[in-house]
C-alpha positions as MATLAB code, in Angstrom:
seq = 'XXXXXXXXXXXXXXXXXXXXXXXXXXXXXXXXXXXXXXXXXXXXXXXXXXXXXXXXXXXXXXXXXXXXXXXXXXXXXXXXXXXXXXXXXXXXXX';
ca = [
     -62.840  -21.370 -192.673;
     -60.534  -19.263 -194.796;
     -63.271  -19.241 -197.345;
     -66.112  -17.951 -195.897;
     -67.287  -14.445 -194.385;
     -66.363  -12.559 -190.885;
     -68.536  -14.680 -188.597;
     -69.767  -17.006 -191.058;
     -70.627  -20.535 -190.357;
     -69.637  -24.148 -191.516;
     -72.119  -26.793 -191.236;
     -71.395  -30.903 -191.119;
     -74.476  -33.070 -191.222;
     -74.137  -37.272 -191.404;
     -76.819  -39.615 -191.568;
     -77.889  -43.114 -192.573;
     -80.174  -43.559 -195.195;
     -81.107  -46.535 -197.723;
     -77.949  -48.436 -196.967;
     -76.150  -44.944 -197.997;
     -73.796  -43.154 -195.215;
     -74.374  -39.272 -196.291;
     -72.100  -36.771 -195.610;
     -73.194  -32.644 -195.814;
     -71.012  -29.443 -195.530;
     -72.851  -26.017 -196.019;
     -70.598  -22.824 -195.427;
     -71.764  -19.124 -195.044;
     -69.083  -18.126 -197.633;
     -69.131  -14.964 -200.570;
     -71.709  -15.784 -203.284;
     -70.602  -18.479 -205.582;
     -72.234  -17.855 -209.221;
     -73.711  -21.413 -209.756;
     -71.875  -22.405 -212.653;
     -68.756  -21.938 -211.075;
     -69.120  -24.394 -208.776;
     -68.166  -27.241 -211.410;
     -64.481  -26.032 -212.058;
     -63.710  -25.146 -208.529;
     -63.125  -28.766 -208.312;
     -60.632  -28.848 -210.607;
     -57.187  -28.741 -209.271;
     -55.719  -25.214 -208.649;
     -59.006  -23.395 -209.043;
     -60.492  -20.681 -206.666;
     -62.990  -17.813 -206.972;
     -60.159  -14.995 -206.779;
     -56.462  -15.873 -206.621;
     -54.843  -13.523 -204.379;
     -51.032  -13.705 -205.110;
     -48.580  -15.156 -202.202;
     -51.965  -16.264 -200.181;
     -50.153  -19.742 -199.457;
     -53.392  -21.321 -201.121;
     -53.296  -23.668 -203.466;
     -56.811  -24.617 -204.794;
     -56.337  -28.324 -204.657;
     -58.885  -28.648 -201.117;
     -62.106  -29.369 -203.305;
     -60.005  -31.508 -205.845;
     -58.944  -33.489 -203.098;
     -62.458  -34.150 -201.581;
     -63.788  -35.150 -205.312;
     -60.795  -37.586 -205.004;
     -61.329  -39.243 -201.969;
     -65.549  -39.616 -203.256;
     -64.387  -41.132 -206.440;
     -61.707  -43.729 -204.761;
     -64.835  -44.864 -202.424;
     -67.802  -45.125 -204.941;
     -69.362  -42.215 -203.365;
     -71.529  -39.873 -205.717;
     -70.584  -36.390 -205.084;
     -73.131  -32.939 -205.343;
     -72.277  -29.070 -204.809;
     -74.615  -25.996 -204.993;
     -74.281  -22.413 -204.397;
     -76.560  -21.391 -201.771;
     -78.314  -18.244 -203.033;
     -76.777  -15.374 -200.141;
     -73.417  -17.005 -200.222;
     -71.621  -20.161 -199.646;
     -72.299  -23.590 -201.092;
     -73.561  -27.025 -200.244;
     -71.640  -30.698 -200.952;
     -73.211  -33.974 -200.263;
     -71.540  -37.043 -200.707;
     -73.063  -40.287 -200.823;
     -71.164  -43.427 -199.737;
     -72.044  -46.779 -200.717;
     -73.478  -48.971 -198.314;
     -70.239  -51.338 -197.148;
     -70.815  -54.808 -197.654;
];
């Protein structure tokens, strides 16, 4: 929530499909240029680093983390007024 815009919105979708558990997050954030969405999930990286904000940049690092330890296949966007989209696919468990 720190992240997006006065009033803004987050949105969580799950479903089921093809044996794949999918997982969706859409926020109502500032405009992310599109290929800057890429290194925000490197560790310490953010869109403007505001000194003493007591953030980090390691949230979007950490959720690339947790998709990679469980086979899941990660996807981001930037949504064209603002914000961006991440999907993650899990593998179906066996």
């Amino acid at each position: 929530m720190h992240h997006n815009v006065p009033d803004g919105k987050v949105e969580v979708a799950t479903r089921l499909a093809a044996g794949q558990a999918l997982l969706a997050v859409t926020n109502t954030g500032p405009v992310v240029p599109p290929e800057e969405v890429d290194r925000l999930f490197e560790p310490f990286q953010r869109m403007r680093r505001v000194a003493d904000d007591a953030h980090h940049g390691l949230g979007l690092s950490i959720v690339r983390a947790i998709a990679v330890a469980h086979g899941a296949v990660l996807t981001a966007h930037a949504r064209p007024r603002g914000g961006f989209t991440v999907e993650i696919s899990f593998p179906a468990m066996p």
